[in-house]
C-alpha positions as CSV (number, residue, x, y, z in Angstrom):
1,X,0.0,0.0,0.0
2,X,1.1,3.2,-0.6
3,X,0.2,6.9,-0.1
4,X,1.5,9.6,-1.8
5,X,4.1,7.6,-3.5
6,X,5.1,6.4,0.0
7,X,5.2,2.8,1.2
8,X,2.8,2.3,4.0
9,X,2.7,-0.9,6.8
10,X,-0.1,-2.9,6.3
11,X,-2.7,-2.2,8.5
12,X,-4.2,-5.5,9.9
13,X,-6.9,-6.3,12.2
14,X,-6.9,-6.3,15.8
15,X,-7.5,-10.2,16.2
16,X,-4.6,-11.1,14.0
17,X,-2.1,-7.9,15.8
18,X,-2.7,-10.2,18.7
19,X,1.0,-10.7,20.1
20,X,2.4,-9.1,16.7
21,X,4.5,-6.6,18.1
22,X,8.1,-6.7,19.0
23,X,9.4,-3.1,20.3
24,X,13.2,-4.6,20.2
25,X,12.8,-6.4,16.9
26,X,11.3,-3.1,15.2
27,X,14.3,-1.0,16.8
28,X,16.8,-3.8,16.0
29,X,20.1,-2.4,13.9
30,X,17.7,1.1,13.7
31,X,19.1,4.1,13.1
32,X,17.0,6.2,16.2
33,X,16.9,10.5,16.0
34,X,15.9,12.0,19.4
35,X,15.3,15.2,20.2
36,X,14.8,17.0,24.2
37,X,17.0,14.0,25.8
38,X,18.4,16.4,28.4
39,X,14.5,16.7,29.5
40,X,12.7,14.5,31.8
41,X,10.5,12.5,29.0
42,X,13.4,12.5,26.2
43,X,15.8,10.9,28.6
44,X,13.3,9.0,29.7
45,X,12.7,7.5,26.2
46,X,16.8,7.3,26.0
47,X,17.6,5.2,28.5
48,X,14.4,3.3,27.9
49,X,15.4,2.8,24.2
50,X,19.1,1.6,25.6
51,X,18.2,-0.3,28.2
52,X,15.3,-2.7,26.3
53,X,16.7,-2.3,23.1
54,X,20.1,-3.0,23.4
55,X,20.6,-4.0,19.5
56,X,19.6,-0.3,18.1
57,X,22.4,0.3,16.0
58,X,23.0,4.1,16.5
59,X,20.9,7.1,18.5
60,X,21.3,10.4,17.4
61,X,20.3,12.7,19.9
62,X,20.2,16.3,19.5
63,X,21.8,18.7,22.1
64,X,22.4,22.4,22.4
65,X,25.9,24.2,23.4
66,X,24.9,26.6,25.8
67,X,27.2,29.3,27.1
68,X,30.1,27.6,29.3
69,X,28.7,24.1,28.7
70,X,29.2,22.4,25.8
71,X,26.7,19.6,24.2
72,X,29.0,17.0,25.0
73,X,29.5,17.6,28.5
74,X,25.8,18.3,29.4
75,X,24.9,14.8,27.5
76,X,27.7,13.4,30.0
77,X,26.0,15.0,33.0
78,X,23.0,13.3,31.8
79,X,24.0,10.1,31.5
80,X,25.7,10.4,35.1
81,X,22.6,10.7,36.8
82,X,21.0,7.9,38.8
83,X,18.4,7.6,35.9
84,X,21.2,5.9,34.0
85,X,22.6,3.4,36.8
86,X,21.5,0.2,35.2
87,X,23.8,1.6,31.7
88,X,26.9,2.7,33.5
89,X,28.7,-0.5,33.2
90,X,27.5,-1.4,29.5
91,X,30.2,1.2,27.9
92,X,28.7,-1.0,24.4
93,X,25.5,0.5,24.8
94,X,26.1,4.0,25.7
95,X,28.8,3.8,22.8
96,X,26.0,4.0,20.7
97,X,25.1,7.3,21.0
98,X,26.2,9.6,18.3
99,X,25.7,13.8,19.8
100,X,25.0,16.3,17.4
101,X,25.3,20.2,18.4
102,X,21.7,21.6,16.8
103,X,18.7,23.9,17.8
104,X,15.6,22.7,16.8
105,X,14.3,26.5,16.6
106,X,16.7,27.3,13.3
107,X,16.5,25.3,9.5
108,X,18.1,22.3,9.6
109,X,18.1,22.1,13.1
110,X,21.3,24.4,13.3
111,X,23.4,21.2,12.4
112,X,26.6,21.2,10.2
113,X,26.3,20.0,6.4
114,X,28.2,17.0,7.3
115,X,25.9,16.0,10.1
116,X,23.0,16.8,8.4
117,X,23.7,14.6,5.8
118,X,24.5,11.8,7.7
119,X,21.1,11.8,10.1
120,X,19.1,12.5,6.4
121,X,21.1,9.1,5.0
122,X,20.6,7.0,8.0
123,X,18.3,7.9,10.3
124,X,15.3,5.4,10.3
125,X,13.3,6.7,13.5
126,X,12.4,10.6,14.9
127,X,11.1,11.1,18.2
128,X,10.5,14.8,18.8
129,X,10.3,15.2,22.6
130,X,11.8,18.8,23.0
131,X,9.5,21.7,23.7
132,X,9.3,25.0,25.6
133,X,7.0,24.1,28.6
134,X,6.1,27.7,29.9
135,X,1.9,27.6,30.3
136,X,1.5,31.5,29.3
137,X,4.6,32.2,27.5
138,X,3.7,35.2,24.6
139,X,1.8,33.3,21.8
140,X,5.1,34.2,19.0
141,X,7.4,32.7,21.7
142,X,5.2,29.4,22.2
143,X,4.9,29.4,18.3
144,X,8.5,29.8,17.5
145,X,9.1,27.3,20.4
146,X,6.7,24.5,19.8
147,X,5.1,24.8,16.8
148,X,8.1,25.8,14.3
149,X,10.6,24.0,15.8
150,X,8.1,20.7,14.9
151,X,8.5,21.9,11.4
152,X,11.8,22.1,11.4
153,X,12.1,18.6,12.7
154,X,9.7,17.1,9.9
155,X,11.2,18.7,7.1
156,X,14.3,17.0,8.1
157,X,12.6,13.8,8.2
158,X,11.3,14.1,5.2
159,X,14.5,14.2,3.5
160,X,15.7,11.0,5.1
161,X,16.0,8.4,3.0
162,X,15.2,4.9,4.9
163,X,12.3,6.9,7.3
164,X,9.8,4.6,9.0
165,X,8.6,6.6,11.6
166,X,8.2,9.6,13.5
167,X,6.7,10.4,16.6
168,X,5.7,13.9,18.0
169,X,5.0,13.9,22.0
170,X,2.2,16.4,22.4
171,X,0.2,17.3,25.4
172,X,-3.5,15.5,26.7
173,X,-4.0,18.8,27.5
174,X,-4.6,19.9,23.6
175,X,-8.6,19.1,24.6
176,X,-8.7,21.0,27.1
177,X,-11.4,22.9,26.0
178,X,-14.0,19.6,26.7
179,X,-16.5,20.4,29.6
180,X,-15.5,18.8,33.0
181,X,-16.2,15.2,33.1
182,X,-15.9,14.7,29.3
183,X,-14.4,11.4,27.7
184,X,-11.8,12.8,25.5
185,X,-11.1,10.2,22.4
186,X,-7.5,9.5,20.7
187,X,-8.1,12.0,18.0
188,X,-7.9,15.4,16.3
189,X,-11.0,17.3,17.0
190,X,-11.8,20.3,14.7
191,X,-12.0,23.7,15.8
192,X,-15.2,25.8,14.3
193,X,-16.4,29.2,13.3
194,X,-20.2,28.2,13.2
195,X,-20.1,25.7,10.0
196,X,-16.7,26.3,9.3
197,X,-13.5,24.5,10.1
198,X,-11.3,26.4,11.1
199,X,-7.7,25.1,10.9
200,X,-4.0,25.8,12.0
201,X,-3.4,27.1,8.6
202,X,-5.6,30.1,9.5
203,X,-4.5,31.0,12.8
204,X,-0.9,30.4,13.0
205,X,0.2,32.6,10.3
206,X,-1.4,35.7,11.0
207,X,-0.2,35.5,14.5
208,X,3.3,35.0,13.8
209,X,2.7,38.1,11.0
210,X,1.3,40.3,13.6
211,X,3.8,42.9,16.2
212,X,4.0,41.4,19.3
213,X,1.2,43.4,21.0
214,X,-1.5,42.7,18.5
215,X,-0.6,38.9,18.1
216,X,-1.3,38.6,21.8
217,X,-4.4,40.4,21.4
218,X,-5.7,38.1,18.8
219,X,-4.2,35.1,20.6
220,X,-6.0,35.8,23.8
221,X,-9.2,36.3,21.9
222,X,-8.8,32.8,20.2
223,X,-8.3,31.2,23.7
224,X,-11.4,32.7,24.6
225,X,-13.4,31.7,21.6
226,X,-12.2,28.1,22.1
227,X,-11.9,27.9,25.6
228,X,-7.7,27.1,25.8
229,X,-6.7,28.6,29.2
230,X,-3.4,29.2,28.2
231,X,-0.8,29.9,25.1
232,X,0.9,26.6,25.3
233,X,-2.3,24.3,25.5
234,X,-3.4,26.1,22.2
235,X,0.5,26.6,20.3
236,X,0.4,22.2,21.0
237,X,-3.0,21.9,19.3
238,X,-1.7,23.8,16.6
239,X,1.2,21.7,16.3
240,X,-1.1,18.7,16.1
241,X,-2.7,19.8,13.0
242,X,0.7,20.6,11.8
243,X,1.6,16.8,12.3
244,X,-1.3,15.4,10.7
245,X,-0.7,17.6,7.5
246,X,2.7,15.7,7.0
247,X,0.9,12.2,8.0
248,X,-1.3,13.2,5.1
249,X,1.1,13.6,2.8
250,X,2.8,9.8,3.3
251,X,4.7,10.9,6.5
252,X,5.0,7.6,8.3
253,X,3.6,9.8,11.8
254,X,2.2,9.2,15.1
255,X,1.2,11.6,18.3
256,X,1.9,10.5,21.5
257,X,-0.5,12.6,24.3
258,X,1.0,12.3,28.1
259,X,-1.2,13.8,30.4
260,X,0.7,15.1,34.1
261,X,4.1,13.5,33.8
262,X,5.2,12.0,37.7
263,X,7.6,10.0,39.2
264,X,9.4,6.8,37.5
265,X,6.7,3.4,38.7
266,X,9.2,0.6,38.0
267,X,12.7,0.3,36.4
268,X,15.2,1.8,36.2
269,X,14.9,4.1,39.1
270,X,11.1,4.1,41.1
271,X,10.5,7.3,42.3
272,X,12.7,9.3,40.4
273,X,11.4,12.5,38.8
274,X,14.0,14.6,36.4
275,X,11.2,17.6,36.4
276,X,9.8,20.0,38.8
277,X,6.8,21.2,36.5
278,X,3.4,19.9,37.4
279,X,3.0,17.1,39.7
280,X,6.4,17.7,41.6
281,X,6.2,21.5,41.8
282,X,2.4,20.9,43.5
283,X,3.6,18.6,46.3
284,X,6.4,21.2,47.3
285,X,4.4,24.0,47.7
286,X,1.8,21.3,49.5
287,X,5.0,20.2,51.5
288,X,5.9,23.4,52.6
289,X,2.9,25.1,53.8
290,X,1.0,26.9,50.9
291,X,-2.3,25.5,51.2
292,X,-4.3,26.9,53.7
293,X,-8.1,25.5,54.3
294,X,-9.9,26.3,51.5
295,X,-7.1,27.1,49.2
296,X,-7.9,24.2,47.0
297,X,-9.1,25.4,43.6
298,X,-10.4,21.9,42.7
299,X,-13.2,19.9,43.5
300,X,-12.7,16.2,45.5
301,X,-13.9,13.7,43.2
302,X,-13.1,15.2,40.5
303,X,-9.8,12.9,38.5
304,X,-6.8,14.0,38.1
305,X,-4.8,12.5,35.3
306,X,-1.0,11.9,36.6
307,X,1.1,9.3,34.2
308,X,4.3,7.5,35.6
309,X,7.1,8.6,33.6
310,X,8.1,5.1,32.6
311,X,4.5,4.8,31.4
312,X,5.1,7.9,28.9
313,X,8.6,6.2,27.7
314,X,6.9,2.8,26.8
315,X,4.0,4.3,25.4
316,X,6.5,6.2,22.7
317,X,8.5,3.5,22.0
318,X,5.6,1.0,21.1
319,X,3.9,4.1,19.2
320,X,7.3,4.4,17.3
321,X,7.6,0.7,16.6
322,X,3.9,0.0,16.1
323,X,4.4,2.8,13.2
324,X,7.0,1.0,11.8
325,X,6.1,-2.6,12.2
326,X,2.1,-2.2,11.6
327,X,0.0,0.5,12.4
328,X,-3.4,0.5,14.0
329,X,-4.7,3.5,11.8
330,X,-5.0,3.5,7.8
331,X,-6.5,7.2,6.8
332,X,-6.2,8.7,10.4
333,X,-3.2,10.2,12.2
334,X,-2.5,6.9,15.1
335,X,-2.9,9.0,18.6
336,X,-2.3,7.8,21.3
337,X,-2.9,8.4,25.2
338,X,-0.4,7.9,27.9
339,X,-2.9,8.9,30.6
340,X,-4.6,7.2,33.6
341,X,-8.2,8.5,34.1
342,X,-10.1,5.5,31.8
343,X,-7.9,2.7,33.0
344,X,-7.1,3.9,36.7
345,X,-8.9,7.1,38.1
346,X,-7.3,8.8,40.8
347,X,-9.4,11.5,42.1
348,X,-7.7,15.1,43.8
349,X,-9.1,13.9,47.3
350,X,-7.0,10.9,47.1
351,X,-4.0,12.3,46.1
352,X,-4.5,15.4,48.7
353,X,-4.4,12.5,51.0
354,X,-1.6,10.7,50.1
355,X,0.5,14.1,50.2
356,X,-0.9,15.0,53.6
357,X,-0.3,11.5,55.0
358,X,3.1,11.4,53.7
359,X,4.3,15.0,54.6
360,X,3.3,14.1,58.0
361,X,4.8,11.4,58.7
362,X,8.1,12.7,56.5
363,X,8.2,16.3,56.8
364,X,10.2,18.9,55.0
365,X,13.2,21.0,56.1
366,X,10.9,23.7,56.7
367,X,6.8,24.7,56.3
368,X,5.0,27.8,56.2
369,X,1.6,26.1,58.4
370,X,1.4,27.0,62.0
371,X,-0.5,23.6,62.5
372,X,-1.0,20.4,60.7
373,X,-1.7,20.5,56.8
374,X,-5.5,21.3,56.3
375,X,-7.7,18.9,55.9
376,X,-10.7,18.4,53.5
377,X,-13.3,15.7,52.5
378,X,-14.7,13.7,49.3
379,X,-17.3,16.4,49.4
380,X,-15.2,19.6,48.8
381,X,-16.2,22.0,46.5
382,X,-14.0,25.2,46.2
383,X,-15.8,28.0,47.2
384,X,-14.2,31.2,44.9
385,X,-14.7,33.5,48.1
386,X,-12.8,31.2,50.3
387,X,-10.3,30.4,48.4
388,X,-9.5,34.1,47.6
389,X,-8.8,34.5,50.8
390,X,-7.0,31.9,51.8
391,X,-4.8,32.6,48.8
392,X,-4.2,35.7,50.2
393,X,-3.4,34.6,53.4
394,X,-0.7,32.7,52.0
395,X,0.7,35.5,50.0
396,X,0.7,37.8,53.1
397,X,3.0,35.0,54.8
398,X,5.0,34.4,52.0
399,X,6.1,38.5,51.3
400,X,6.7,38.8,55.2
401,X,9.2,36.3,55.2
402,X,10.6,37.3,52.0
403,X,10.7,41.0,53.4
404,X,12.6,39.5,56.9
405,X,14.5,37.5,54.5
406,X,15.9,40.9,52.3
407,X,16.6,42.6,55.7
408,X,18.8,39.6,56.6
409,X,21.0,39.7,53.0
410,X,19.0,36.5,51.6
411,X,17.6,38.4,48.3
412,X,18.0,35.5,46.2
413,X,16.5,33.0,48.3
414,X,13.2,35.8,49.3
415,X,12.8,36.3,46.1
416,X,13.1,32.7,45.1
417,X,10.2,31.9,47.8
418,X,8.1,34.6,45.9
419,X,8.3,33.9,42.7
420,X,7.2,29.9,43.8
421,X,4.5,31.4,45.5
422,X,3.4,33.2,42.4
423,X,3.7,30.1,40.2
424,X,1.3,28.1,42.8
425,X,-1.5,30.8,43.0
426,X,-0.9,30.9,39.0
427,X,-2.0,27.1,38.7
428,X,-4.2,26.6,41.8
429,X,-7.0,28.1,39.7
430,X,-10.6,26.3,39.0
431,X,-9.8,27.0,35.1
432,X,-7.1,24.2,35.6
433,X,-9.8,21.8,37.4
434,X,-10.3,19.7,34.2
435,X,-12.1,16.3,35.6
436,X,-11.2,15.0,32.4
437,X,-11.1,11.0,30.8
438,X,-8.9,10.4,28.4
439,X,-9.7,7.6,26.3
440,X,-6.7,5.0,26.2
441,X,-8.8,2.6,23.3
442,X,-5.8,2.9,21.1
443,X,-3.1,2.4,24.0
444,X,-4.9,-1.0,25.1
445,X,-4.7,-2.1,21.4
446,X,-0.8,-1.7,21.4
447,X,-0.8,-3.8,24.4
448,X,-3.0,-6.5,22.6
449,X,-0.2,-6.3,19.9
450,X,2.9,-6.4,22.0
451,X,5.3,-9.9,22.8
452,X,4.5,-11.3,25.8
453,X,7.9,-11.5,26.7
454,X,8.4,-7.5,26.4
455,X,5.4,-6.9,29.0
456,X,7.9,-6.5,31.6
457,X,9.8,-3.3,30.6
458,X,7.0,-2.0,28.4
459,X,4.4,-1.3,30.5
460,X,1.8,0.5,28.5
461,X,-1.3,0.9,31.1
462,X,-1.5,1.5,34.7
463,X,-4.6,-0.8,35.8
464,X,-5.2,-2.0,39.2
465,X,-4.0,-5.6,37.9
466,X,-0.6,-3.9,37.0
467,X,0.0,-1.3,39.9
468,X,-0.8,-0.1,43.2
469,X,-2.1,3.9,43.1
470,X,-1.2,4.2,47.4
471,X,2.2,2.7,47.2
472,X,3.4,4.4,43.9
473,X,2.4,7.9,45.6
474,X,4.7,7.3,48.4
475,X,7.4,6.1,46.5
476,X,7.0,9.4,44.0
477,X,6.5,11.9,47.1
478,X,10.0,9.9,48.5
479,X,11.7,10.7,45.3
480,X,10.8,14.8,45.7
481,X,11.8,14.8,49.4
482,X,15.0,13.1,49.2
483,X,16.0,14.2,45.3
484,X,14.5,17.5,45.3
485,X,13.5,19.2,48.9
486,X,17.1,17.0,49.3
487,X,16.2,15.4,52.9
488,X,16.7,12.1,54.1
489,X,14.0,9.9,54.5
490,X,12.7,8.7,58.1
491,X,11.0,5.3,56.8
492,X,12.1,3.1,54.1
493,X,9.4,0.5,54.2
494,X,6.6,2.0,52.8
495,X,7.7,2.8,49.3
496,X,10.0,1.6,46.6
497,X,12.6,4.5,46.1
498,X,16.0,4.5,47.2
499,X,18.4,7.0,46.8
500,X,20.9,6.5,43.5
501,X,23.4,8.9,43.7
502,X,24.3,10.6,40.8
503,X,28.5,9.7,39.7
504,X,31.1,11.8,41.4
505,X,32.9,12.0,38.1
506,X,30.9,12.3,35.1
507,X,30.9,9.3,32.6
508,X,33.4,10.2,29.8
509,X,32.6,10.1,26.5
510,X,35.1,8.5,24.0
511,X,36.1,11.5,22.0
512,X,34.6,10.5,18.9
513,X,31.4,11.6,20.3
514,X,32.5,14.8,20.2
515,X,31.0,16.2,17.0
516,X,31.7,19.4,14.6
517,X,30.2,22.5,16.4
518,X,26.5,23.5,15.2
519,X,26.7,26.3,12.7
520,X,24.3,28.3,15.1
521,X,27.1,29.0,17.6
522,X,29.8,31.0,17.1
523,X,33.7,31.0,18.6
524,X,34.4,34.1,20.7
525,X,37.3,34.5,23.1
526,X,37.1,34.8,26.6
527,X,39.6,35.9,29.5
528,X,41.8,33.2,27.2
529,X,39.2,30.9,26.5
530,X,37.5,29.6,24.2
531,X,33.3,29.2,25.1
532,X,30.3,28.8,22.7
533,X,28.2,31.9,22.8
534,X,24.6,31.2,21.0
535,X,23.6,33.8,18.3
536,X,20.9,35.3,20.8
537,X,19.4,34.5,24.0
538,X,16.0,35.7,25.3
539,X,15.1,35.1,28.7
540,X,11.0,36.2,29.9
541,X,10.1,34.8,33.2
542,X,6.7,33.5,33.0
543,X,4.6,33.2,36.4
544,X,4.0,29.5,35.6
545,X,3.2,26.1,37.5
546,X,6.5,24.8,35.9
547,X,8.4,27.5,37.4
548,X,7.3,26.4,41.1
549,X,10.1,23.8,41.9
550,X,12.4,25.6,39.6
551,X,12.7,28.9,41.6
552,X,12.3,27.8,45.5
553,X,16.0,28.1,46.6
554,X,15.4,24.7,48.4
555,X,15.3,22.4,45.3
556,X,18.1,19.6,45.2
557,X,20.8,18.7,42.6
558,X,19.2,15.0,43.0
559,X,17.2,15.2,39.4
560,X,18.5,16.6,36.5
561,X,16.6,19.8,35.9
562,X,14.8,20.0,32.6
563,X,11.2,18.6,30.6
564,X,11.2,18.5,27.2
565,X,13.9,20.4,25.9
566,X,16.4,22.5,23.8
567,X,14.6,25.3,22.2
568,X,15.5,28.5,23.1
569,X,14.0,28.4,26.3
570,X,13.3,31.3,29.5
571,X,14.7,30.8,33.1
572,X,11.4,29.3,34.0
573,X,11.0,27.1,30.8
574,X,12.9,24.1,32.6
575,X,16.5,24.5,31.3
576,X,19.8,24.0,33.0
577,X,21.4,26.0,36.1
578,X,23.3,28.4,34.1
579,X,20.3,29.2,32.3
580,X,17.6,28.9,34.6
581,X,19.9,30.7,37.3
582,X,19.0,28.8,39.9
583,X,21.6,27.8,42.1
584,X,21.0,24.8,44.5
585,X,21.3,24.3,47.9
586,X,23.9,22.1,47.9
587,X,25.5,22.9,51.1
588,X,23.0,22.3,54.5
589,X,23.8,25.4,55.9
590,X,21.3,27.4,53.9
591,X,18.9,25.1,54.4
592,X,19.0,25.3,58.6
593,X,19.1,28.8,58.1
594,X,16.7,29.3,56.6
595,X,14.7,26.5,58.1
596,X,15.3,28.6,61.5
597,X,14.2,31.5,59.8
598,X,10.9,30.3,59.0
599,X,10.5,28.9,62.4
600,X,11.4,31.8,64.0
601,X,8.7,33.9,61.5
602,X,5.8,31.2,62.2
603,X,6.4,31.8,66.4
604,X,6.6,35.9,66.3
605,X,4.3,36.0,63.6
């Protein structure tokens, strides 16, 4: 079968896909482009690939040179981390990675001719993972970020000459306009002007035509007319649409949908969480005092759709292999959901439970509450008054101990606290109260397909046959108090982390990994030195959930610190220290200090 001159998989029914898919035999002697590796889901997907795939011939991954680091030594601080422990002593595997210096943001992905043209005459797989994060970034930046980069990536892939498949990780959250309690299917839905669809093609260009100030204006008032709370929700939906145009013109793609990325369930590290946006950054500011009674924006039963990170990674893989091997779709873009909410539910009481229970019994270094956390019941329903208030009782604690904390020389950490108190009362809003199901019908037909004997390492559901909702929720609140609040654990017994400490001396690269600088950077000197310096570098802070764990002074060097990544992203659109300027806590002393600090606040207060 072919469309467009392109050769297509056969598309077969379910019944006969029955045990038919092999993720190792469709990566075997592949050829694997990754973009976003130094983020939490495309290193994720790395190590995954590695580890259950170990005959992959060669993974390109693409990294950006950013000021004093170079690509090669931030992919060797990647692969140092504790994620990577079960691949530090097969030098064979990681030997298989082949770095190439790019930005997905410029044509061609930045790279050098040579590079180019050995990814275009190779490469057989593209998984495009990297992404600015930032919720309410200006709609040209989201666009620029998200949207164009994607393009960039595809016209690349459709150069390459032995393509089979490529994968775009998009957001659930791209049907986010449903009314609570809606069943959201694995599909595009089209947007509408009365009769009229209304597509990407007639929105995206006129923004990115428009001055700044006018795009946003027009921007906000499509978010309005379609109900997207935010820029990036609506730049990913646009980037959908931007997928499925190649698909439709014999590009061998697939969309892959994560809904709230959490924790690592199972191998190779439970518990471990390599981002602070979302999930992570919530249970912190739970953790350290910022709810108040009332102060919930969210109703009790309604779900809340959180996705182990090892979930997400499988989920890819199979997509990319099902792709490959023998897709589930024939005229239709194959999406699928890496999501809980159809298969597992988890409602917001629960897991305001399971936070409470655990930060009581393991509390942080320090907490803004006078008393025990508050408490609330499966029949909470936010009350706007209430939780106005309470908000505000919050912020009137949090900018006295910032003020105390300027008087005493501690600007960085006051303001820090502040801006991770803006970034919680940014997301605890009823707008972000989805009570959303996300259909996983095309998820649970990749399981039908896949070899019983991969079941093991690629888990693609969470069910209550499979997994355990109470323990998993311990062992991912274990991971943010020991790799991110960075304080030891008082009970081991409950929950399956355990601390993997990152190397002391960062995995060496053999130096034929060290690849021909991108042709986006150029060679200045320095005091002596030689550094790459990127053409330009924009950073806007954004007053976003993401930015929550990534500006409280109290975050721990225990996770490496970005989500999907390398475009040009802002201090708060998870990039690296030196970007982000955030600079840990590594020592204790700050942390007592200031641990005394807000002890001594809480009793004169």
């Amino acid at each position: 079968m072919e469309m467009n001159g392109v050769a297509q998989p056969p598309v077969v029914d379910e019944e006969a896909l029955k045990g038919k898919l092999s993720v190792c035999k469709a990566f075997k002697g592949a050829n694997v482009f990754l973009t976003g590796v130094t983020g939490y889901v495309g290193s994720l997907v790395l190590e995954h690939l590695l580890r259950v795939c170990p005959d992959v011939n060669r993974v390109y991954v693409l990294i950006r040179g950013k000021k004093t680091l170079t690509a090669k030594v931030r992919l060797e601080k990647l692969l140092s981390t504790g994620l990577f422990n079960k691949l530090w002593d097969r030098r064979d595997i990681l030997e298989k990675i082949t770095l190439l210096e790019g930005d997905v943001t410029q044509t061609d992905l930045g790279l050098h001719a040579s590079d180019k043209a050995e990814l275009v005459g190779k490469a057989n797989f593209a998984i495009h993972s990297a992404a600015a994060v930032n919720l309410d970034d200006p709609i040209q930046k989201t666009l620029k970020n998200n949207y164009m980069s994607t393009r960039n990536v595809l016209e690349l892939c459709k150069q390459m000459t032995n393509f089979r498949s490529y994968v775009h990780v998009s957001t659930a959250y791209v049907n986010i306009t449903f009314k609570s309690g809606a069943t959201v299917k694995e599909k595009i839905f089209p947007l509408m002007h009365g009769d009229t669809v209304v597509t990407h093609k007639d929105i995206v260009p006129e923004l990115l035509r428009l001055n700044e100030e006018d795009a946003q204006i027009k921007a906000d008032m499509v978010m309005r007319r379609f109900n997207f709370p935010n820029t990036y929700c609506l730049g990913k939906r646009m980037t959908e649409e931007l997928v499925n145009d190649y698909f439709k013109n014999g590009l061998p793609c697939t969309i892959v949908r994560p809904s709230l990325i959490t924790g690592v369930a199972k191998d190779p590290y439970p518990g471990y969480i390599g981002n602070l946006a979302g999930g992570a950054g919530f249970a912190i500011a739970f953790a350290i005092g910022f709810f108040e009674q009332n102060s919930m924006a969210w109703t009790a039963n309604g779900v809340c759709d959180i996705v182990p990170g090892d979930q997400v990674s499988s989920v890819v893989l199979a997509a990319a292999a099902s792709t490959a091997e023998c897709r589930i779709k024939d005229k239709e873009i194959p999406i699928f959901h890496a999501c809980t909410t159809t298969s597992y539910p988890l409602s917001n009481h629960e897991m305001y439970c399971s936070a409470s229970k655990f930060f009581t019994k393991e509390p942080p270094p320090y907490c803004l509450l006078w008393g025990p956390y508050p408490t609330t019941d499966a029949t909470y329903e936010p009350n706007d008054s209430k939780v106005y208030w309470a908000k505000k009782k919050t912020e009137l604690k949090v900018k006295a101990l910032s003020w105390i904390l300027n008087c005493m020389g501690k600007s960085r950490i006051a303001n820090r606290l502040y801006i991770g108190w803006m970034a919680w009362d940014f997301g605890n809003q009823s707008r972000y109260d989805m009570n959303l199901y996300f259909s996983v019908e095309n998820v649970r037909t990749l399981d039908h397909m896949l070899v019983e004997e991969e079941r093991k390492d690629i888990r693609l559901l969470h069910t209550p046959q499979t997994s355990d909702w109470t323990r998993y929720m311990r062992t991912y609140l274990a991971g943010i108090k020991a790799l991110l609040l960075k304080t030891p654990l008082i009970d081991s017994s409950t929950h399956d982390f355990r601390v993997i400490p990152p190397l002391e001396t960062p995995l060496s690269l053999p130096s034929s990994v060290e690849r021909r600088p991108s042709m986006i950077h150029k060679r200045t000197e320095s005091k002596g030195a030689m550094k790459l310096v990127p053409k330009k570098h924009s950073i806007v802070s954004g007053a976003t959930m993401a930015a929550l764990g990534r500006t409280l002074s109290f975050v721990g060097d225990g996770a490496h610190e970005e989500e999907e990544e390398d475009v040009e992203l802002s201090d708060s659109d998870t990039e690296e220290e030196e970007v982000k300027g955030v600079h840990h806590m590594s020592e204790g002393a700050d942390e007592k200090e200031i641990a005394a600090i807000a002890a001594e606040f809480k009793k004169n207060l």
